[in-house]
C-alpha positions as CSV (number, residue, x, y, z in Angstrom):
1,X,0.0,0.0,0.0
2,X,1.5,3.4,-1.4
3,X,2.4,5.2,1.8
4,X,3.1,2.7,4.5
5,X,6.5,3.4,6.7
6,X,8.2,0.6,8.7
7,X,10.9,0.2,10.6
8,X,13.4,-2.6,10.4
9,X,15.2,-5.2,12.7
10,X,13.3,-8.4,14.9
11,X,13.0,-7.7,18.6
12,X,14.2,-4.4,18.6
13,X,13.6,-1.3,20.7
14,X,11.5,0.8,19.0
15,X,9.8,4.3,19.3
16,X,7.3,6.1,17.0
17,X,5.2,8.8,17.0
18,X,2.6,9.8,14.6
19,X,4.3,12.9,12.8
20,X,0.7,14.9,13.1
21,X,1.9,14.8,16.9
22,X,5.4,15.4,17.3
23,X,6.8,15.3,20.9
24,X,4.1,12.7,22.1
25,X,6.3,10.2,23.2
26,X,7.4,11.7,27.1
27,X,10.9,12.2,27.4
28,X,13.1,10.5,30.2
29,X,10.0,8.1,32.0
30,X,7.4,5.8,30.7
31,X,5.1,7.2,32.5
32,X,4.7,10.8,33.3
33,X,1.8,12.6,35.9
34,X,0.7,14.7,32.7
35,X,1.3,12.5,29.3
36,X,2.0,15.3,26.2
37,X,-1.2,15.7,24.2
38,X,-3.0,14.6,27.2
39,X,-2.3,11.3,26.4
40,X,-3.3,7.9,28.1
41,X,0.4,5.9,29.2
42,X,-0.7,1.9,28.8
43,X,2.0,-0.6,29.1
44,X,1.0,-4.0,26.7
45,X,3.7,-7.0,28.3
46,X,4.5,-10.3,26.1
47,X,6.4,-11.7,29.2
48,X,6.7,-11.7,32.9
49,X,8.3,-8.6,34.3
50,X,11.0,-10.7,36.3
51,X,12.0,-12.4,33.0
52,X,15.7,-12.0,31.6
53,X,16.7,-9.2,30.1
54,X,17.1,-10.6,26.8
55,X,13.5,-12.6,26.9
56,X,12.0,-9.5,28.3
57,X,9.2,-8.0,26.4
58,X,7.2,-5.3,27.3
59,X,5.6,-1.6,25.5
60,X,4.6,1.3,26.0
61,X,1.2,2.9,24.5
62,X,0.1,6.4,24.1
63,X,-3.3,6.6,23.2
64,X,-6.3,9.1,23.3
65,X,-8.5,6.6,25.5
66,X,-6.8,3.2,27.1
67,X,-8.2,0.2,26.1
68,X,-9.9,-0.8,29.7
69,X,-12.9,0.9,29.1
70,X,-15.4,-0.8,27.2
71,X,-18.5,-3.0,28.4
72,X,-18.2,-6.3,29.9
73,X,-17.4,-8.9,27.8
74,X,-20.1,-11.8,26.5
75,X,-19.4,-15.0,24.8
76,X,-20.3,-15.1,21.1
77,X,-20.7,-18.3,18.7
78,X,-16.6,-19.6,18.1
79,X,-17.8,-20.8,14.1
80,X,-15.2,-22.9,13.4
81,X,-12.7,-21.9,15.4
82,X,-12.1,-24.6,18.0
83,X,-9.6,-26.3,20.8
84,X,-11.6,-29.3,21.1
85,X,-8.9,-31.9,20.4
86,X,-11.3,-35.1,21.4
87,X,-14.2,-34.1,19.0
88,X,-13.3,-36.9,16.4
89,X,-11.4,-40.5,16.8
90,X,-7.5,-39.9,16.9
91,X,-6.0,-40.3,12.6
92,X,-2.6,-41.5,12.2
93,X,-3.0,-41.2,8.6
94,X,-1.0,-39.6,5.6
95,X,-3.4,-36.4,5.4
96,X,-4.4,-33.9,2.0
97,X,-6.9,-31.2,1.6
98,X,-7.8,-29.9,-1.8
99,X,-7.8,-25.9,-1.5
100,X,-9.8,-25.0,1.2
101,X,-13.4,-22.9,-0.6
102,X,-13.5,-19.7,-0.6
103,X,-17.0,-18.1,-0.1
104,X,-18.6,-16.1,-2.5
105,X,-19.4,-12.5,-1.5
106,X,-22.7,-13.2,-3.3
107,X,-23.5,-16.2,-0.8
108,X,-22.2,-14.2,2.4
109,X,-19.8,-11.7,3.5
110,X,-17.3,-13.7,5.5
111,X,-14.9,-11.5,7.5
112,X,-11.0,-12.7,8.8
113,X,-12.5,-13.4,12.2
114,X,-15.9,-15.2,10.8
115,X,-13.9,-17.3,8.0
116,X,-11.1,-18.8,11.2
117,X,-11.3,-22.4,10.6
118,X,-9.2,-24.6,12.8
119,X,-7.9,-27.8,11.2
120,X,-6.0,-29.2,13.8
121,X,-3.5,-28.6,17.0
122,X,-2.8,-29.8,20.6
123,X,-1.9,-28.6,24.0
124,X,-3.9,-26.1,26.3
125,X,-4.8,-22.8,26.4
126,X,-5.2,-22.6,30.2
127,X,-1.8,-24.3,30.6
128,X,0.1,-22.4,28.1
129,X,1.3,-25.0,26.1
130,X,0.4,-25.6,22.7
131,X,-0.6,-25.1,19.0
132,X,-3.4,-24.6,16.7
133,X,-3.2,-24.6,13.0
134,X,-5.8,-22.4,11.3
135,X,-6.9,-21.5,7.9
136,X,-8.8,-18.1,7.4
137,X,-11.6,-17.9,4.1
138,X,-12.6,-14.3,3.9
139,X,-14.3,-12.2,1.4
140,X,-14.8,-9.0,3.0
141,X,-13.0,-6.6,5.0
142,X,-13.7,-6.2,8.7
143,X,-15.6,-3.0,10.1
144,X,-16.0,-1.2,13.6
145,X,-14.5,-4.3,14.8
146,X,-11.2,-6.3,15.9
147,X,-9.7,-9.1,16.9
148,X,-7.8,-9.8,20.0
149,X,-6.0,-13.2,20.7
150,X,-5.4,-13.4,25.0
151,X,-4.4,-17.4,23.9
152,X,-1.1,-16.9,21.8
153,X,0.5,-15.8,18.9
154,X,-0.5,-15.5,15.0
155,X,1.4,-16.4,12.6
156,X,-0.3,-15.4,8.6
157,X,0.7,-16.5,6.1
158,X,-1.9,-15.4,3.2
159,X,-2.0,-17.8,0.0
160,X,-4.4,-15.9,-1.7
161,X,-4.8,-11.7,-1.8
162,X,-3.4,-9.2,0.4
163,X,-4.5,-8.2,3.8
164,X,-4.1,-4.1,5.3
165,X,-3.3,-5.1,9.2
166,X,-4.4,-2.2,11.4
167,X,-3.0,-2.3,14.5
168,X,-2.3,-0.6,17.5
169,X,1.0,-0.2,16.7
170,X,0.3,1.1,12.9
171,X,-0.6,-0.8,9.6
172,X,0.9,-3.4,7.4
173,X,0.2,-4.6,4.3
174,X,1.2,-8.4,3.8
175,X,1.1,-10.0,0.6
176,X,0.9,-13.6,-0.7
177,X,4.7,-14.8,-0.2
178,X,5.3,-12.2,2.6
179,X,4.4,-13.6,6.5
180,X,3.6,-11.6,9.5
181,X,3.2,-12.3,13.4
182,X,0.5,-10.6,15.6
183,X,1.9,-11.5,19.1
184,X,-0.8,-12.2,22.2
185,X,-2.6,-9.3,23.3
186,X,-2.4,-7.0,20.3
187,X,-5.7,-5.9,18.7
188,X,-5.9,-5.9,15.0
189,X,-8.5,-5.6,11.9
190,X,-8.2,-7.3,8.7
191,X,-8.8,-5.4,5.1
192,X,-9.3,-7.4,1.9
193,X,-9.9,-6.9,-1.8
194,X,-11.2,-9.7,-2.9
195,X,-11.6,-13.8,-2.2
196,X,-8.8,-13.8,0.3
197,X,-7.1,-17.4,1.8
198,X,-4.0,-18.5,3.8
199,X,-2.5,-20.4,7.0
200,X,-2.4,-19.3,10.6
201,X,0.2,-21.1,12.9
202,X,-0.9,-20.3,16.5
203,X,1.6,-21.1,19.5
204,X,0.3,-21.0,23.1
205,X,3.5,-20.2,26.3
206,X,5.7,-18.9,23.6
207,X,7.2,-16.8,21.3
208,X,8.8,-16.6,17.8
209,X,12.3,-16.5,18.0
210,X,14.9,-16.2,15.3
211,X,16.7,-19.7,15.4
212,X,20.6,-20.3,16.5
213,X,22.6,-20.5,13.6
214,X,25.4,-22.8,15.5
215,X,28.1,-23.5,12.7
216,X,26.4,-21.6,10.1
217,X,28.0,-18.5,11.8
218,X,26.7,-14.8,12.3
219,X,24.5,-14.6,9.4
220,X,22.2,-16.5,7.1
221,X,18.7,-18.0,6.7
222,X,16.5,-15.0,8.1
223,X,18.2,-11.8,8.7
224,X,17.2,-9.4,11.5
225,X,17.3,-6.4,9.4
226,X,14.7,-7.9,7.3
227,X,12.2,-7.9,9.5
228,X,9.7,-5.1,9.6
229,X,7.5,-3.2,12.2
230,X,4.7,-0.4,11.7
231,X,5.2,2.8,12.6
232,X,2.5,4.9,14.9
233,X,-1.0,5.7,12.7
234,X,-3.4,7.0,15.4
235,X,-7.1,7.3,14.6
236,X,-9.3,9.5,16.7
237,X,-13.0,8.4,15.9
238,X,-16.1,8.0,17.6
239,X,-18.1,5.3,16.7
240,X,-21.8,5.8,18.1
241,X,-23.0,2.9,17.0
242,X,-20.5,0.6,19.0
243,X,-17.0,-0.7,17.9
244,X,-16.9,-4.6,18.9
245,X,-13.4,-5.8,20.3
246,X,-13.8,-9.8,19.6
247,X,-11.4,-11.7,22.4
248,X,-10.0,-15.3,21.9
249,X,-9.5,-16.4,25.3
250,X,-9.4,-20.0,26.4
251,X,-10.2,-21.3,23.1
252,X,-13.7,-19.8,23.1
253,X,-14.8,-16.1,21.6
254,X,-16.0,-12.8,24.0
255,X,-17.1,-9.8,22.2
256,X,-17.4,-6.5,23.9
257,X,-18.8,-3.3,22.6
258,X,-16.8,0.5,22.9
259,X,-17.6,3.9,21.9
260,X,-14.0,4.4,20.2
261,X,-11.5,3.2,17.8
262,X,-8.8,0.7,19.4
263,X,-6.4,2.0,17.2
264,X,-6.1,5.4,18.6
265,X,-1.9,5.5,19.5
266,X,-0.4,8.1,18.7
267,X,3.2,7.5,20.1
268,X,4.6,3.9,21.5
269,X,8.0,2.6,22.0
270,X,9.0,-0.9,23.2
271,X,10.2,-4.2,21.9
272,X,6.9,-5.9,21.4
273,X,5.6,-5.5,18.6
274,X,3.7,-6.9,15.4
275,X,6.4,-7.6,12.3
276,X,6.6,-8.8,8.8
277,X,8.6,-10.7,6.8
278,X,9.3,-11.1,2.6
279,X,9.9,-14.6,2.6
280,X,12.2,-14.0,-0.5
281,X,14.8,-12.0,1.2
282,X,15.4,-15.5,3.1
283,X,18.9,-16.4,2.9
284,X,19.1,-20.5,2.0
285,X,21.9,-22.8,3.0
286,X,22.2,-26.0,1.5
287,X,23.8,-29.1,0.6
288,X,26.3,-28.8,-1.8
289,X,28.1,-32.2,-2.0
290,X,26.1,-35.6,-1.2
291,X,23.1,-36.4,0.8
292,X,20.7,-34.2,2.4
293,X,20.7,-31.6,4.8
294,X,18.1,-31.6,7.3
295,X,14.8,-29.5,6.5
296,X,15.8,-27.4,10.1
297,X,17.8,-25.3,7.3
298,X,15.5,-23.6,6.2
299,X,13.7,-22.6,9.1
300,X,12.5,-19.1,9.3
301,X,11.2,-18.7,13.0
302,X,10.9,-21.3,15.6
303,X,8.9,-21.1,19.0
304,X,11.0,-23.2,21.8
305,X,9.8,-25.6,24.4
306,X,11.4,-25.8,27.6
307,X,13.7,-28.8,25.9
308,X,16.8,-27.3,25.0
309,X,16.7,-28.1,20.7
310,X,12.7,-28.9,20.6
311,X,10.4,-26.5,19.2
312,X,6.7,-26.2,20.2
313,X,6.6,-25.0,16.5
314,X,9.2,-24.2,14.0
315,X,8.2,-22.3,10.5
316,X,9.9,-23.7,7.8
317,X,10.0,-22.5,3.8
318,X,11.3,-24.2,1.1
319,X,12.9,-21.4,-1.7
320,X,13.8,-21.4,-4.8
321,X,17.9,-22.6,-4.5
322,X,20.3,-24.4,-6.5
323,X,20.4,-28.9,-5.9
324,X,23.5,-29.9,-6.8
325,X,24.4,-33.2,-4.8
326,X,26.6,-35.7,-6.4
327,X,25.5,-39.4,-6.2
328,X,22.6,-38.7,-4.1
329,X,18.9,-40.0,-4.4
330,X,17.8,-36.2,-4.4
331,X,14.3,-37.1,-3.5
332,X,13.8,-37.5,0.1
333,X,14.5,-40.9,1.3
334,X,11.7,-42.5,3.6
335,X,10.5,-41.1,6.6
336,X,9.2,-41.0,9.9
337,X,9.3,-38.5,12.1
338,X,9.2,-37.7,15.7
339,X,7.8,-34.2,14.6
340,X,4.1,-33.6,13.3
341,X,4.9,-32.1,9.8
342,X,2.1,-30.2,8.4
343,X,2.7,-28.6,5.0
344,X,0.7,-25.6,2.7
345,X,1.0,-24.3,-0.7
346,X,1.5,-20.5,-1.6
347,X,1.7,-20.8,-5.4
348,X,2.3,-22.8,-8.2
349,X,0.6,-25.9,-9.0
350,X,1.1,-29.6,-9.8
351,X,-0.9,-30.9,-13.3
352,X,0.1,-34.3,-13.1
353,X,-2.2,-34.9,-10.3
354,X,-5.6,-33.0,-11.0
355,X,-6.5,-33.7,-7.5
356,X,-3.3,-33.8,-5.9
357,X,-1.1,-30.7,-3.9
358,X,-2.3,-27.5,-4.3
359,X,-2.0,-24.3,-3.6
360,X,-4.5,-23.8,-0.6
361,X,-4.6,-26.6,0.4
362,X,-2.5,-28.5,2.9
363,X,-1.1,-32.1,4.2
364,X,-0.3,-33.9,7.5
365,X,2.1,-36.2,8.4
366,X,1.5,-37.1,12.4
367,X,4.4,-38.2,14.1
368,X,5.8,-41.6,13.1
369,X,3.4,-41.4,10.2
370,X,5.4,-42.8,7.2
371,X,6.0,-40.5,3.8
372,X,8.1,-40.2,0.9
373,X,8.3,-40.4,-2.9
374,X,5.9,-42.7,-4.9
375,X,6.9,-44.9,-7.1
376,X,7.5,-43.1,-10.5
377,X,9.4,-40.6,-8.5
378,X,11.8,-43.4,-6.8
379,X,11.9,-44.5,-10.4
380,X,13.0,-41.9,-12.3
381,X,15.4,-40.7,-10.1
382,X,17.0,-43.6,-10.0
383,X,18.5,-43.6,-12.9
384,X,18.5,-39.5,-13.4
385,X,21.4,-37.5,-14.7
386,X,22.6,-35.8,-11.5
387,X,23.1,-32.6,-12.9
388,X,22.9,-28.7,-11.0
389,X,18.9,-27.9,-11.3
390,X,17.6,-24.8,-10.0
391,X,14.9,-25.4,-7.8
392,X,11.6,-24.0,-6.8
393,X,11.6,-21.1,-9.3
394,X,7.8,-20.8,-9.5
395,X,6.9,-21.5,-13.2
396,X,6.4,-24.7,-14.4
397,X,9.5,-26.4,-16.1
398,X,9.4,-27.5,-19.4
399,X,9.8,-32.0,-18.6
400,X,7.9,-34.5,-18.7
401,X,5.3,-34.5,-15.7
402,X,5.1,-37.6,-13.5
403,X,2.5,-38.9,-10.6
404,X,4.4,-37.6,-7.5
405,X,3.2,-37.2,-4.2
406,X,5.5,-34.6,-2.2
407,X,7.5,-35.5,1.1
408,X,7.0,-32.8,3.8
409,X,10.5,-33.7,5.0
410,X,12.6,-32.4,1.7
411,X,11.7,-30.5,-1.5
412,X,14.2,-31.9,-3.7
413,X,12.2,-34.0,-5.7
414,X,11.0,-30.6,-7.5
415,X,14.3,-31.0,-9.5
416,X,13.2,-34.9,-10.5
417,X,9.9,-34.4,-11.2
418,X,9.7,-31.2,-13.0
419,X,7.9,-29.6,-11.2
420,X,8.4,-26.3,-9.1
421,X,6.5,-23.7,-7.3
422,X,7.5,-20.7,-6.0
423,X,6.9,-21.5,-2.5
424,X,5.9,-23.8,-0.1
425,X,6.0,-24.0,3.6
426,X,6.2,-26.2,6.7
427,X,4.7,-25.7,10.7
428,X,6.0,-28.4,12.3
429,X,5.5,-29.6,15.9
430,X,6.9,-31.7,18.8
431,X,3.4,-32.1,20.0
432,X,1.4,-35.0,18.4
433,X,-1.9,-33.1,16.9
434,X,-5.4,-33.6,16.6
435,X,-7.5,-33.0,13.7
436,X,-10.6,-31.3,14.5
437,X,-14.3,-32.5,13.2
438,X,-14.1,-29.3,10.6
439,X,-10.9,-30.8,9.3
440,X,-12.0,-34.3,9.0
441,X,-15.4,-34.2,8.0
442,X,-17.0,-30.4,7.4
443,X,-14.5,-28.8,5.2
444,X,-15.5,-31.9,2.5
445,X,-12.4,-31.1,1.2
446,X,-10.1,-34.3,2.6
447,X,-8.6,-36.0,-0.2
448,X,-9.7,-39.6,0.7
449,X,-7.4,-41.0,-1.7
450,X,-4.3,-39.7,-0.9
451,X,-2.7,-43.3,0.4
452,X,-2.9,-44.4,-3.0
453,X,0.1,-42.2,-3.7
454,X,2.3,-45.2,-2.9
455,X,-0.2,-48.4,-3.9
456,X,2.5,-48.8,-6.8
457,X,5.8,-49.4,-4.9
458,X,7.7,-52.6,-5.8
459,X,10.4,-54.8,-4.1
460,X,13.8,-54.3,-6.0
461,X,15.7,-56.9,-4.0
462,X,17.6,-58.8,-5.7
463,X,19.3,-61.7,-3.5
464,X,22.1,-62.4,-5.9
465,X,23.5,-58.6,-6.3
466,X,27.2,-58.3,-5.9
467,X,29.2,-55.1,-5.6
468,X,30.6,-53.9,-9.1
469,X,34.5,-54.1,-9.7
470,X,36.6,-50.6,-9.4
């Protein structure tokens, strides 16, 4: 959107003020007997006030009227947005969804808050320990009303159309192939311009994080600078007949009904905040010899558990990049996982499956659930000429197309199969999740014949093989 500022760096301390106020951030104390402007001081904290330092995040608001005043709170219908784990029987099957339906503005008008879906997750919100996975169907913008998440934070990634965030903090336009995180406790309203689609990865207890680079060094995969915050927008309005401030909390919805617009800072400054992200400025390391590298490479954010190396939820892309290994099987060998390894779609598509992975739609691999290449993929590569292929570039390549199923775990059997996309993405989980009764049975979009991906594979043992002669 023409006009839109942000600033730049992850977890930084910030300050802004809206320039049609300057001086309205107080100078030398957070908060001052007499605010300038005559402005309300709120502080907004992401963690406990006796946390480290470095894990400490906490900031201060400005606004024209703080957010406490507002009616009470009532419970309103939660649609399809659930964290009811035990609704259906447990599925340890290889999942697919076509793309989830978008409806029609001619049907209904379906908002971001009335098109939240939840397709699966696990933990508690009351604990503070978990994940959902969401998927958001929208067709129309939201207005005189916002959303507020007390249970965790958003992760969007939009597959289809833009979306203009307003936030407390300022706006921010995220487009299909960009991400952004709204963090617990911020209110925000969704704009759209048209059928609008894409992924939410919600974690409960935690926080994104940039992950430890180890050997890799200083820099690589997702750089700080890259990251980007709004910048203070203030809004002074009225709104006689009621603003409604819609509150996730516990799993279940509250709606409560103000006189004002929520997004009325004019100054702030802290290091908690809502960002964004281009997914393209994401630098990718990879294997440039034999084998593969493991898909933690190309992970973009992560949310820790309290076990040093294991992620509540780690957010994983898979770029465009060169594969280059030398006598390697590039497709990904057979799998299972300890992880849950659920995977969407952004763009491009796959025509030698009319039914198979598409763009908005998704898969899930539970834990221990096996996955890998079919058998015209283990085939074909084979006997391939293992030559440098650019990967992932997002138009189709110009090869013969073959029945392929994809394998969460590694994307390199775009470069075998000829066929690429410009990007695709993984969340993926120590917890073990549950699908909900939307995602199994509602949606009608479960692609019941998904297993039949690898009907075809046959036994190549041969008894009598002997090594060949150097």
């Amino acid at each position: 959107m023409a006009g839109l500022k942000y600033m730049s760096g992850f977890g930084n301390e910030f300050s802004s003020e809206d320039p049609r106020c300057p001086g309205s951030l107080p100078e030398g104390q957070n908060n001052p007997q007499v605010c300038p402007y005559g402005l309300y001081a709120e502080q907004i904290s992401g963690s406990a006030f006796t946390c480290p330092r470095p894990a400490n995040k906490r900031s201060w608001l400005y606004r024209i009227i703080p957010s406490v005043k507002h009616k009470p709170f009532t419970a309103v219908p939660c649609g399809n947005l659930s964290e009811n784990w035990d609704e259906v029987e447990p599925d340890p099957n290889q999942l697919r969804w076509l793309p989830f339906t978008i409806p029609k503005p001619t049907d209904k008008k379906v908002d971001f808050v009335a098109g939240l879906h939840t397709l699966c997750g696990a933990g508690d919100t009351k604990s503070r320990n978990g994940i959902g996975i969401h998927v958001y169907t929208c067709n129309t913008s939201m207005v005189d009303r916002c959303f507020n998440n007390s249970d965790g934070d958003f992760l969007i990634v939009p597959q289809q159309g833009e979306i203009l965030i307003t936030t407390e903090f300022g706006k921010m336009m995220v487009e299909p192939n960009e991400i952004c995180v709204i963090q617990q406790g911020m209110r925000f309203s969704v704009d759209v311009f048209g059928e609008t689609r894409g992924y939410i990865l919600e974690v409960y207890g935690a926080h994104y994080e940039l992950p430890d680079l180890g050997p890799i060094g200083a820099n690589g995969l997702a750089n700080p600078r890259d990251f980007l915050c709004p910048v203070a927008c203030y809004e002074d309005r009225t709104v006689a007949t009621g603003f409604s401030v819609i509150n996730k909390y516990q799993g279940k919805l509250f709606a409560c009904q103000q006189d004002f617009s929520p997004f009325n800072v004019v100054a702030w400054h802290g290091n908690y905040t809502p960002y964004k992200y281009d997914l393209k400025n994401f630098m990718v390391i990879n294997c440039v010899a034999f084998d593969h590298a493991d898909p933690s490479i190309f992970t973009v954010l992560t949310a820790k558990s309290t076990r040093p190396g294991v992620a509540i939820a780690d957010f994983v892309i898979f770029p465009p990049r060169w594969g280059v290994s030398d006598h390697t099987l590039r497709p990904p060998y057979y799998h299972r996982n300890c992880m849950s390894e659920f995977m969407g779609l952004i763009k491009g598509h796959y025509e030698a499956k009319e039914e198979g992975f598409q763009p908005g739609g998704a898969s899930l691999h539970s834990m221990m659930t096996p996955h890998g290449p079919d058998a015209e993929c283990f085939e074909k590569s084979s006997t391939a000429e293992l030559k440098p292929e650019r990967v992932a570039e997002g138009t189709m390549v110009k090869k013969k197309y073959i029945k392929f199923q994809f394998c969460l775990f590694c994307k390199i059997c775009e470069i075998i199969c000829g066929f690429s996309f410009l990007q695709a993405f993984m969340f993926e989980s120590s917890f073990s999740m549950a699908v909900t009764k939307w995602g199994l049975q509602t949606c009608q979009r479960l692609d019941k014949s998904y297993y039949q991906c690898w009907e075809h594979l046959r036994s190549h043992f041969n008894p009598n093989w002997k090594p060949s002669k150097k």
